[in-house]
C-alpha atoms as a printed R data frame, in Angstrom:
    type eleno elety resid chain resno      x       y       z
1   ATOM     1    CA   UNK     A     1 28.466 -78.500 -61.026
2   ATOM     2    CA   UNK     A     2 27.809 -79.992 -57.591
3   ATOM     3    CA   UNK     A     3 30.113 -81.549 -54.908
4   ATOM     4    CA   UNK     A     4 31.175 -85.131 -56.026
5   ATOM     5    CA   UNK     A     5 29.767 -87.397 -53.700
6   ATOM     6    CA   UNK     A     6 27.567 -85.229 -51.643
7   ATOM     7    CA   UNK     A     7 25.472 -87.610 -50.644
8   ATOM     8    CA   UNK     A     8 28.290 -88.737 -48.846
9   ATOM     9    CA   UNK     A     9 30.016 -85.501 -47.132
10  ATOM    10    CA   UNK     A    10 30.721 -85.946 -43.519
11  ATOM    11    CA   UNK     A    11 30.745 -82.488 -41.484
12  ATOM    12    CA   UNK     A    12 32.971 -83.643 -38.391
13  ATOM    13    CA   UNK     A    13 31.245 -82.631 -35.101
14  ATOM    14    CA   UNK     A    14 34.769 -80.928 -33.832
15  ATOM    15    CA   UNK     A    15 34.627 -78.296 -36.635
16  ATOM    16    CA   UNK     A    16 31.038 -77.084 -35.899
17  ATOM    17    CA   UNK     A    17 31.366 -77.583 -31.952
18  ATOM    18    CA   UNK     A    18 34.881 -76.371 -32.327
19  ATOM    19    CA   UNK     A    19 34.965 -74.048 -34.654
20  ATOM    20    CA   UNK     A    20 31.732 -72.732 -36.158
21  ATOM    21    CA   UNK     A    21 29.976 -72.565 -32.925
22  ATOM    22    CA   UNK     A    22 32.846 -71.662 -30.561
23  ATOM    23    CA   UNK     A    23 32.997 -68.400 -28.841
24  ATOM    24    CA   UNK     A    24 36.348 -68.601 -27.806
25  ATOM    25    CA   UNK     A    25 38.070 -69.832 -30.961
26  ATOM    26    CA   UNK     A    26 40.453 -67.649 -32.063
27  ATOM    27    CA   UNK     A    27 39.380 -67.971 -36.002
28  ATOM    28    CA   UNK     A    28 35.870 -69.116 -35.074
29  ATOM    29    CA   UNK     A    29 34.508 -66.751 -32.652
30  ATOM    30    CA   UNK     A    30 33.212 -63.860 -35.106
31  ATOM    31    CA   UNK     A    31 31.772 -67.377 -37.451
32  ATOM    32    CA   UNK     A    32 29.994 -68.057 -33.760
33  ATOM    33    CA   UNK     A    33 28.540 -64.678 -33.211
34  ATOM    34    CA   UNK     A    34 26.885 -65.150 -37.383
35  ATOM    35    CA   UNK     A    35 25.447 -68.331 -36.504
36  ATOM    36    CA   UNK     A    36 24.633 -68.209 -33.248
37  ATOM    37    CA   UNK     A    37 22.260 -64.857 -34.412
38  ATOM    38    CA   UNK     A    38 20.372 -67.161 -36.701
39  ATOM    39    CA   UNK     A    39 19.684 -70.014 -33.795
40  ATOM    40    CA   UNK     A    40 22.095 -72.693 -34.421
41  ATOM    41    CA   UNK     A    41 23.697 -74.075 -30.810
42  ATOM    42    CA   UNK     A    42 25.878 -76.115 -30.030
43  ATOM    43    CA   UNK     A    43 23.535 -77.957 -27.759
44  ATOM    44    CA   UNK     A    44 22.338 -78.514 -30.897
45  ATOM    45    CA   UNK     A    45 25.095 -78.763 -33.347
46  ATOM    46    CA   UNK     A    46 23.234 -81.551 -35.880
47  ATOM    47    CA   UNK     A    47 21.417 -78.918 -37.021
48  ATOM    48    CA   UNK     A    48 24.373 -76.828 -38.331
49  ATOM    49    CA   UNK     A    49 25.608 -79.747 -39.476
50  ATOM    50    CA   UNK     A    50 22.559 -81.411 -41.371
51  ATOM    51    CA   UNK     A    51 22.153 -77.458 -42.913
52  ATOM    52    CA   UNK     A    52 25.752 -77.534 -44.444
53  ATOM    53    CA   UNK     A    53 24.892 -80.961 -45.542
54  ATOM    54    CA   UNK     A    54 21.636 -79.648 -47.114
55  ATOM    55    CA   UNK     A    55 23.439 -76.788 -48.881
56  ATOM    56    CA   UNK     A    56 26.119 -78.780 -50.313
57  ATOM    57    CA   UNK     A    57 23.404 -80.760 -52.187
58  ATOM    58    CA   UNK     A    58 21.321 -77.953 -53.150
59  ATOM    59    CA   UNK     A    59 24.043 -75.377 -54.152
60  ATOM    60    CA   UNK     A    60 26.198 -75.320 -57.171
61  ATOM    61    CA   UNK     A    61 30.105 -75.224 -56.539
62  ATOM    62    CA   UNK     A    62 31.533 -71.899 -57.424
63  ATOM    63    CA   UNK     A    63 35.182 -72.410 -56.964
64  ATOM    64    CA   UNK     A    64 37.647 -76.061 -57.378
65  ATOM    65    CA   UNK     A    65 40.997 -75.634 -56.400
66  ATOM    66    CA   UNK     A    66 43.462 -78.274 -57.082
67  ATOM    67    CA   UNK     A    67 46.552 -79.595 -55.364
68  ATOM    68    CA   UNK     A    68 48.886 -82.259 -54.990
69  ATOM    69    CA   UNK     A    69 47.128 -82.987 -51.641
70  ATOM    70    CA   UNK     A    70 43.561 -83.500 -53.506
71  ATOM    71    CA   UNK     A    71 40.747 -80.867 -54.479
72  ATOM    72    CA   UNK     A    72 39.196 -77.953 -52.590
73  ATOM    73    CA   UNK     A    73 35.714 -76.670 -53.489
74  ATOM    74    CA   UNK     A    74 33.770 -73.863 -52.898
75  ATOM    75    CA   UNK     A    75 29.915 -73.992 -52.520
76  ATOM    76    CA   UNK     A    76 28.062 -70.305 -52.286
77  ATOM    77    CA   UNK     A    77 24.748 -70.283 -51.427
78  ATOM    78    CA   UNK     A    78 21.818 -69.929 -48.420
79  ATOM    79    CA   UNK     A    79 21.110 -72.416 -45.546
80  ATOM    80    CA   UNK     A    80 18.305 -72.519 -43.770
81  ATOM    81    CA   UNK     A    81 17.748 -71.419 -39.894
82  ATOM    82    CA   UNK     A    82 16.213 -72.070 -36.775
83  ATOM    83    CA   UNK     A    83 15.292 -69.154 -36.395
84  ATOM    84    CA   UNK     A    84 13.239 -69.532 -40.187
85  ATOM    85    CA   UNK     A    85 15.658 -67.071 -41.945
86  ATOM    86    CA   UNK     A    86 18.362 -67.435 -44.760
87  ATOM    87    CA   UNK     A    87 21.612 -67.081 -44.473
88  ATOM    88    CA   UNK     A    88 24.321 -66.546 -46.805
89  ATOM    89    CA   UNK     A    89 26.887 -68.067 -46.609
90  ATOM    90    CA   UNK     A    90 30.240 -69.897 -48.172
91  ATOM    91    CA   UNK     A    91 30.999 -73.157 -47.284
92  ATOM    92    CA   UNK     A    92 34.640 -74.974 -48.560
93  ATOM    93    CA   UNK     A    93 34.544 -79.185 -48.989
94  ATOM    94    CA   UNK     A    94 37.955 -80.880 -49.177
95  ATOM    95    CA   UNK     A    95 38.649 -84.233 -50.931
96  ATOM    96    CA   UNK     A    96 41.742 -85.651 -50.559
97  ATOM    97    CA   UNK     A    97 43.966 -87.420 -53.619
98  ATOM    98    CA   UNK     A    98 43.191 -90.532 -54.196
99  ATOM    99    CA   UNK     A    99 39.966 -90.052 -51.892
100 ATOM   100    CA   UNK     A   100 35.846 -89.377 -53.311
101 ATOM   101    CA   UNK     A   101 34.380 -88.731 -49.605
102 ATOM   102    CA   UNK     A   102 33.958 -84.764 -49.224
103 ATOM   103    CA   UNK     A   103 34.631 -83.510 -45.860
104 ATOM   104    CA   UNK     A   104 33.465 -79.970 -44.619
105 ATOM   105    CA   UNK     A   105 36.839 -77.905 -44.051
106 ATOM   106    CA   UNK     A   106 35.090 -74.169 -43.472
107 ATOM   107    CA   UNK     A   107 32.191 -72.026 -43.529
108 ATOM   108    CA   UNK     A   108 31.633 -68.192 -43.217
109 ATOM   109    CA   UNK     A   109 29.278 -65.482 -43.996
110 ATOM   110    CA   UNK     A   110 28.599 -63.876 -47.298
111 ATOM   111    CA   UNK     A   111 26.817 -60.167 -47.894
112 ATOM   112    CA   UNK     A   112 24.343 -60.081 -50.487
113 ATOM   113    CA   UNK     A   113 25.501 -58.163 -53.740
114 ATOM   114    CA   UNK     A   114 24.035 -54.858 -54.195
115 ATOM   115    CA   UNK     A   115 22.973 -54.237 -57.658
């Protein structure tokens, strides 16, 4: 299954400038140190964003989770890099009840699975 109504997911600029991409954030700051190591900016923070936006539509959801306050979904999967490498990573989409517009809530880093 894929995110309802990727094609219309907004990533807010706060949560990658914010969040993803700020050193200082108390939650954020080891997410920072992951992407910053693959090229992403904040300078440049469109590209972050465009990336999440990219795997949402390319990635299968792995996870819904459902509340009174609407649905939470889980995409796993790689995004592409500045830097030209892939990274792993989980991303979680949030659409509220009575709502069909996805907006990016989270992202962090996954470890590939040994076999």
């Amino acid at each position: 299954m894929k995110l309802p109504n990727y094609g219309k997911a907004i990533v807010p600029r706060e949560k990658i400038t914010g969040y993803l991409l700020s050193s200082s954030h108390p939650d954020g700051r080891s997410k920072a140190r992951f992407f910053t190591g693959f090229g992403f900016s904040v300078e440049s923070w469109q590209t972050l964003a465009e990336a999440l936006l990219r795997h949402a539509a390319d990635d299968k959801v792995a996870k819904v989770e459902t509340s009174l306050f609407g649905a939470r979904y889980v995409i796993d999967g790689t995004i592409s890099t500045p830097d030209g490498r892939a990274a792993l990573i989980r991303s979680v989409w949030f659409i509220e009840t009575g709502e069909s517009i996805p907006r990016f809530a989270a992202a962090y880093p996954l470890r590939r699975r040994e076999k």
